[in-house]
N, C-alpha and C positions, 0 to 999 in steps of 0.2 A: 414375614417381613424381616423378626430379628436374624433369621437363618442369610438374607441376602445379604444383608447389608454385613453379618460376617461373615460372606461368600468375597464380596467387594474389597472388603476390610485386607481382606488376604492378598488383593492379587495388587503386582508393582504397578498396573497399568493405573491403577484406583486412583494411589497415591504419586505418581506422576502427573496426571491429569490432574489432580487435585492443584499442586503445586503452579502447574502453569494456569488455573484457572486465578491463582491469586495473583498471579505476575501481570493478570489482565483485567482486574478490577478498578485500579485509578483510573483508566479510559471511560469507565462506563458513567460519571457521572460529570466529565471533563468538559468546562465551558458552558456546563446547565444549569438552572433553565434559561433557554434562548430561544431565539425565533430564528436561530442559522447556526450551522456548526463551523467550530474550529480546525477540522482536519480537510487539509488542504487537498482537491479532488475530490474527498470522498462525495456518498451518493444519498448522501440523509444527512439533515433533514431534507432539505429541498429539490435535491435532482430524479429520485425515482420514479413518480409520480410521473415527471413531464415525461423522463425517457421511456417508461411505458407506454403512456400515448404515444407519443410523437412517432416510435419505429412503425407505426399501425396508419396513420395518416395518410393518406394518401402524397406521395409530392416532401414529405418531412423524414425527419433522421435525429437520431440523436447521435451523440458520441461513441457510446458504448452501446453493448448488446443489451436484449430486453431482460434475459432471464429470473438475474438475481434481482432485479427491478420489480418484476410481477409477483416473484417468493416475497418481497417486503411488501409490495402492495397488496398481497392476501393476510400478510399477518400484523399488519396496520388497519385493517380495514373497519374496525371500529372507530377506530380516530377518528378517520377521514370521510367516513358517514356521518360520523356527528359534527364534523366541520362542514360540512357541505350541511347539512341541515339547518346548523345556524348563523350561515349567508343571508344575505342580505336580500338575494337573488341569486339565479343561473348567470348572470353575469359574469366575464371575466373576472374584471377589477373587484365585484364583491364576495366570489369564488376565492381569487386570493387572500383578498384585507383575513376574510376568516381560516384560511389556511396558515397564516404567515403568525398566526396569535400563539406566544409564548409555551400555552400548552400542548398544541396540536403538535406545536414541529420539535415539542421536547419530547413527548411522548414517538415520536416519529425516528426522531436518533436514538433513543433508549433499547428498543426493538431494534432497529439495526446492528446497532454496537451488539446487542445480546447475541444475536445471526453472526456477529464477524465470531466473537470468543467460542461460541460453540463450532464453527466450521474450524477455526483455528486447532480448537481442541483434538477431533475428529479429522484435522491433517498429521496432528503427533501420532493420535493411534494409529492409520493405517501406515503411517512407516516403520513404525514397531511390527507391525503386519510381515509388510514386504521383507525386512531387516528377517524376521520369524523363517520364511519362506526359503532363503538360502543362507542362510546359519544359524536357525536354531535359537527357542524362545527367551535366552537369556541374552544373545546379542540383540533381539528387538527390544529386552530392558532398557539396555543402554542407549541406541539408537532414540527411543521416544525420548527419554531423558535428554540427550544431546540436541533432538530438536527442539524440546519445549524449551532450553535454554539459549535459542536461537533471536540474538536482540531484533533482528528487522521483523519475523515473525512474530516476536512480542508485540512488538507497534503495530506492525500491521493484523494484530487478532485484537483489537480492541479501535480500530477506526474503523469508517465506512467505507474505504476505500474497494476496489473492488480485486485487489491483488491476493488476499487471502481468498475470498470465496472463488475465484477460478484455481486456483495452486489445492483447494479441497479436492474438486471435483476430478483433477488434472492428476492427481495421486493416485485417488480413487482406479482411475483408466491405468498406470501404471502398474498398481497390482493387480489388476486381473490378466495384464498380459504377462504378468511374472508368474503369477498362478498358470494360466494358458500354459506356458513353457516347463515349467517345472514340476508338473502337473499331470500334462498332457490331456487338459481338462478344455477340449473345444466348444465345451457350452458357456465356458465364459467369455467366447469372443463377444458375442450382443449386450454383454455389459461393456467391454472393451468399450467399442465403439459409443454407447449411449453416453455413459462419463465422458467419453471424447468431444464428444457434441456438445456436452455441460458443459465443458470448459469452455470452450468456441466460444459459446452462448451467453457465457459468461462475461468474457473478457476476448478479443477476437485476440490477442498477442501468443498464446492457449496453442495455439496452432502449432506455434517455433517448438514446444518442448513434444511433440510428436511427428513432427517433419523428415527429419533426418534417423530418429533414434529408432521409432517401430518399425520400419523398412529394416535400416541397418542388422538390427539385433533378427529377425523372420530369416534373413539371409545366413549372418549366423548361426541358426539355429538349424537350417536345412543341412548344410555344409555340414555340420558337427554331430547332427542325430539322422539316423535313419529312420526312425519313427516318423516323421514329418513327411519325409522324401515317398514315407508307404503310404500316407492319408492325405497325401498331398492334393486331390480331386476333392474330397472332405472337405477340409481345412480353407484351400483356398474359394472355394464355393460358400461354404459358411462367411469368411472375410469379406467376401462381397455382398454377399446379401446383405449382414447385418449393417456394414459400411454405407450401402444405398441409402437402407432407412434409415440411418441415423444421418445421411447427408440431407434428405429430404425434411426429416425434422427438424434439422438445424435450420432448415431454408425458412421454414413456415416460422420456427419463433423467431429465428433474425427481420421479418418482414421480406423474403427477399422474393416470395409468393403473392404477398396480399398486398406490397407496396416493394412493386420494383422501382420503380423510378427514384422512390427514397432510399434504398437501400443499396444501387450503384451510386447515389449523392455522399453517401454514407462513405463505401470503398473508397470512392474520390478522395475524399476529404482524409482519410486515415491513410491512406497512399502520399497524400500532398503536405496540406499545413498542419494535420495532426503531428508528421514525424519532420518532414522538412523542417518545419520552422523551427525545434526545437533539438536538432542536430550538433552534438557538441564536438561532433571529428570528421574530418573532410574522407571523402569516398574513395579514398587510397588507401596504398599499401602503409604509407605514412601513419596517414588518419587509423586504422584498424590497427598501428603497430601500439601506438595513442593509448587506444582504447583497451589494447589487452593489456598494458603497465598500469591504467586506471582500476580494471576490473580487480586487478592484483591488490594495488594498493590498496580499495575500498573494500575487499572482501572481510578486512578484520573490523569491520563495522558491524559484522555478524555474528561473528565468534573470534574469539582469541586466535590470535596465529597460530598458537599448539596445537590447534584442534584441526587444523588443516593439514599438522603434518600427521597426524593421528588419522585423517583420513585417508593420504597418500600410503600406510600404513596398511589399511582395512582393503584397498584396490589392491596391495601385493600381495596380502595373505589370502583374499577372495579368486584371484586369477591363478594360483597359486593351488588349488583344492580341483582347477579344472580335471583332473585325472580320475580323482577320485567320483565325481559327476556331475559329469558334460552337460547337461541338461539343465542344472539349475546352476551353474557357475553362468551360462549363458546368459540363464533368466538374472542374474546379478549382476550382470552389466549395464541393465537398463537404468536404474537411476545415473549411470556415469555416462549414459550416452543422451540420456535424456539434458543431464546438464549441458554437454558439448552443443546439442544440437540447439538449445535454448539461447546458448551464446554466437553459434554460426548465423543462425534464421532469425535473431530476432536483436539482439544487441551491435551484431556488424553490419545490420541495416535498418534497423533504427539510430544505430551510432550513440548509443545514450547508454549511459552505465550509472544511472543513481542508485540508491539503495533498492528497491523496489526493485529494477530491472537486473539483478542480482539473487533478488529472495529464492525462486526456484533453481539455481547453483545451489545454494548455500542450506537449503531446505533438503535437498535429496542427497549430499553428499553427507548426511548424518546416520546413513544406510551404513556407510564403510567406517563411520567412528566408532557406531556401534560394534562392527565387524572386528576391528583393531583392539577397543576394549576389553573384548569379552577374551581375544586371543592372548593378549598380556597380562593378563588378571588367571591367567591359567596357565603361569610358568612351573616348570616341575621344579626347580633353585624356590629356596620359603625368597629369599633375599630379592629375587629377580622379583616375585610375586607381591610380597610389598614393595618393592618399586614402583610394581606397574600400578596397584592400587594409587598410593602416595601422588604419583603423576598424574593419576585419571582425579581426583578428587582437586588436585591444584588446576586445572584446567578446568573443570565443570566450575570449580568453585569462582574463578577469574570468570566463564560466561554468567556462574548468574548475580555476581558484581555489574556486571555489564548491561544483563535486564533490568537489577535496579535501579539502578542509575538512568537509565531509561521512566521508569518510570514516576523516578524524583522530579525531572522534567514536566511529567505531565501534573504532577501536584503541587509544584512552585512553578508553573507557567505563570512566566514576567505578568502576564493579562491580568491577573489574579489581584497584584500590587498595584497597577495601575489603576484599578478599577476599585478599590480601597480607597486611594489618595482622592478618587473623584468623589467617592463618597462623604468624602471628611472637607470639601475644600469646592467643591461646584455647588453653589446654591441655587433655590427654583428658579427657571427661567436665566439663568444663564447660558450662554451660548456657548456651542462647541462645534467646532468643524471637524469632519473626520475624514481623511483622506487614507483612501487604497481599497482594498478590497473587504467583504465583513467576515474573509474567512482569520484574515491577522489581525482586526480589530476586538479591543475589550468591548463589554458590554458597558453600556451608558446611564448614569441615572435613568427615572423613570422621568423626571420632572425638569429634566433641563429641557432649553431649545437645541435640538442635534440638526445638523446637514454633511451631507456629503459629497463632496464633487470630486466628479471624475467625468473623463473627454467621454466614456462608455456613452452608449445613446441608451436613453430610460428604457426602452422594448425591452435591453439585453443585460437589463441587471436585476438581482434579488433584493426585493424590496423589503426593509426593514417597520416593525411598525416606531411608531412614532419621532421618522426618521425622514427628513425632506430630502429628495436629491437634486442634487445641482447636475446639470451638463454643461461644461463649459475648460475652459482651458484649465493648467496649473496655473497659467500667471495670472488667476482670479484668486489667488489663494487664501488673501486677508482682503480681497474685496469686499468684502460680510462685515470685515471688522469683528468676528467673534471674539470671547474671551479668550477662549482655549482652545490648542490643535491640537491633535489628538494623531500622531502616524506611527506606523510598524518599521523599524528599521529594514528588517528584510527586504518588503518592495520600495523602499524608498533607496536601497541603495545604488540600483543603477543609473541614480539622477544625480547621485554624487559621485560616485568613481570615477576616476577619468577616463576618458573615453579608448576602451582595449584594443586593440590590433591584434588581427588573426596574425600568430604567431606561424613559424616556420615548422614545428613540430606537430603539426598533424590536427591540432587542436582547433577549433574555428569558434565565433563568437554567436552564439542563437542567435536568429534571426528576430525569437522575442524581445530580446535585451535589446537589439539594435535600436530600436524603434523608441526607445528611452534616450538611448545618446543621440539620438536624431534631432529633437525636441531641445534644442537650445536654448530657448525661453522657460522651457521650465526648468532645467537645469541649475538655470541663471539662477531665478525665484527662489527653489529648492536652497542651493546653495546661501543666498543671502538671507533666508527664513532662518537654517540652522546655525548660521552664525550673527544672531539677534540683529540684525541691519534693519529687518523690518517690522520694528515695532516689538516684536515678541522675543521669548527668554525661554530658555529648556527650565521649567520646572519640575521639573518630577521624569527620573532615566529609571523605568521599570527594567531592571534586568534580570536574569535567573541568576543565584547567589545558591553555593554550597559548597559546606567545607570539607563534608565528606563525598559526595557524585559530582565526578566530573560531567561537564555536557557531553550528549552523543551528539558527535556530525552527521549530516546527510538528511535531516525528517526538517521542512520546512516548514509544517506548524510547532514546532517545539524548541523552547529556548529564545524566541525572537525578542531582540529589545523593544519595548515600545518609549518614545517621546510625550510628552505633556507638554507643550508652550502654553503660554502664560500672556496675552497681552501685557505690557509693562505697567500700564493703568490701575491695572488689578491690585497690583501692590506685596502680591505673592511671594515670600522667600526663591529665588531662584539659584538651577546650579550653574547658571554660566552659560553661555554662548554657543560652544563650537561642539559639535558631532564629532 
């Protein structure tokens, strides 16, 4: 044991991983314990369980694929045997009340968070891999290094979201067709293809980063090796076989075998209002001109601009070595075509470039940092050679400013302060209204009276324990007459903004958001609530405060303001009126 661990002690991968395992520790106990978690989409606590079921249903679908659903639900499964044991009944409603209790579903996001950080991890190393494969084990130093100091992969390796565990498995396929090519190692096509199906199965978006790119790069590689052109019968006979099975596996865990019916409801729906509705650039030349200045813009929400010209850097010196050989300069194309293709197949038609829709850019394009790196850190000038170090050290050093700062967010989330003040200031049985959804809400005393309304019909919302819900309009808002209201800035803004106009540049207004500036009564309400006209007073502006981390943009559970109103009766110190 002592011989490993000074086996481990030695190598950079150890202490790289080590590094970004701590850059993803705040997450793991973030917003716990609860009976719902705080990051917004993700799939734990409460969503994996149902979408397991539900793709197997006959007639039913969930959102997402089963896969990473079923891995949680086998390493949950002590939990959720022992919550189902101590129901009440097989009953729905008493199936849930003991699912939704405190410990089940903290223990439920704790396992998953643990599932994102380790897959996250296990996405640095294999690009250290692939980086290894066409130049060589010191440029994959750098490379892991450059991604583990990658802020959207930060965040996203420590939620439950389900964008890290497809971008693992999506690597994973990656380098084996890099091995495949550079290699000349045809037994790795049936892994190719198996990771390929992981991803799919994962996350169905999975697809866009092998659409265009493994085609592309097969093509070049014919073209540029004869080797290929001679096993060409081989080769492409193996590509199909394994490609069959791995379509046909992909069918049966997607459901689209044991529940067709659900599982073209499923495509519908990911075809239609999945992406429709949340379209932020019109389906032109316009709209797509839009979104590449966007993609541009928001890239350095990942890494420092340096590091992107540091990458432009690693694609000149990499294409650059094709002479020297053809076969694995080929094979290093593939994370750059993989990116293009992720942005062709999947960004210019989903039309959406948030952070997330971004990650796999900004995740494989650490191939060529690493590449550029290790090429400038190897100047024959001593002067050039401290440069290039001095450079590379200000830049890594700027990204993982930029991870912490990420993750001061997650340890002064506003919720934290709010949820304080309730502590110190809501006595038993006092009343609290909560409006919006419980992924932006603080957690509540134990001992107050809580409600929550929203127009959602009960069937189709996550039920809180010791939490009433209301169905009914906004302009019920102080119908209750509670003490205190309790909302999250973020979903509460599009009830105050004034109502946007799809502008002439390409840019168009979600069809989500619409449907708030529709709603003129609550508008109204909204609007006269946060400027104390009705009855109530902003007592308590939870916001994220630091003097040294800036906020990161783009991640809607982190940094959100929360409100506190105050019935005026109360008698409460307040700050004033207006939002």
């Amino acid at each position: 044991m002592p011989d490993i661990l000074k086996q481990l002690g030695r190598s950079p991968y150890c202490w790289i991983l080590f590094m970004a395992m701590l850059l993803r520790l705040p997450g793991l106990g973030w917003g716990l314990p609860a009976s719902d978690g705080w990051d917004d989409d993700g799939v734990a606590p409460r969503n994996f369980l149902v979408g397991a079921v539900q793709t197997y249903v006959p007639g039913s679908y969930f959102t997402y694929p089963p896969l990473h659903m079923i891995l949680l639900m086998i390493l949950t499964l002590p939990g959720w045997i022992i919550a189902l044991a101590h129901a009440r009944s097989f009953a729905p409603h008493d199936v849930i009340a003991s699912f939704i209790g405190v410990r089940y579903m903290t223990f439920f996001a704790i396992v998953a968070r643990i599932v994102s950080v380790t897959m996250s991890l296990g996405t640095i190393y294999i690009l250290g891999q692939m980086t290894e494969i066409v130049a060589g084990r010191r440029a994959g130093y750098f490379a892991a290094t450059a991604c583990s100091l990658n802020a959207t992969l930060t965040y996203y390796g420590q939620v439950t979201n389900l964008d890290g565990p497809y971008l693992f498995w999506a690597v994973l396929a990656l380098r084996e067709w890099m091995d495949i090519i550079a290699h000349r190692n045809v037994r790795r096509v049936r892994w190719a293809m198996f990771f390929t199906a992981a991803a799919i199965a994962t996350k169905d978006q999975a697809y866009a980063i092998f659409l265009l790119s493994v085609p592309i790069l097969l093509i070049i590689w014919f073209m540029t090796d004869d080797w290929p052109r001679r096993q060409a019968r081989a080769l492409l006979f193996s590509i199909i076989l394994w490609g069959v099975i791995a379509l046909i596996g992909l069918a049966m865990i997607d459901g689209a075998i044991t529940n067709y019916s659900g599982f073209l409801k499923r495509i519908a729906f990911l075809g239609g209002p999945a992406s429709l509705d949340y379209a932020q650039y019109e389906h032109t030349t316009r709209g797509w001109y839009a979104l590449t200045q966007d993609i541009w813009s928001y890239l350095p929400r990942s890494y420092p601009t340096a590091a992107f010209g540091l990458a432009f850097i690693g694609i000149c010196v990499h294409i650059g070595r094709f002479r020297d050989n053809r076969r694995v300069c080929v094979a290093g194309l593939l994370p750059l075509l993989a990116a293009l293709s992720f942005t062709l197949a999947f960004n210019c038609i989903a039309l959406r470039s948030e952070n997330r829709f971004l990650l796999p850019q900004t995740v494989l394009l650490s191939v060529y940092i690493g590449i550029a790196v290790d090429r400038l850190t190897r100047q024959k000038a001593r002067w050039r050679e401290q440069g290039s170090v001095a450079l590379t050290i200000f830049v890594f050093g700027m990204a993982l400013f930029q991870c912490l700062a990420l993750d001061a967010e997650f340890i002064k989330d506003p919720r934290y302060d709010a949820e304080r003040w309730m502590a110190a200031h809501v006595r038993a049985s006092d009343t609290i209204e909560a409006i919006g959804l419980n992924v932006y809400l603080p957690r509540f005393p134990y001992d107050a009276t809580v409600t929550r309304l929203d127009r959602k019909p009960l069937s189709q919302r996550n039920p809180l324990p010791n939490v009433t819900e209301i169905e009914d309009g906004f302009d019920a808002v102080v119908v209750g007459k509670p003490k205190f209201i309790v909302v999250n800035s973020f979903w509460l803004q599009d009830y105050l903004l004034p109502k946007p106009i799809n502008t002439e540049d390409g840019r168009i207004v979600q069809k989500t958001r619409q449907s708030a500036f529709r709603d003129t009564t609550a508008r109204h309400n909204f609007a006269l609530l946060m400027e104390g006209k009705l009855g109530y007073t902003i007592a308590r502006t939870s916001i994220y405060e630091s003097r040294i981390w800036p906020p990161i943009e783009g991640y809607e559970s982190l940094a959100q303001t929360v409100f506190i109103l105050a019935a005026c009766r109360v008698g409460l110190p307040c700050e004033g009126g207006r939002l």
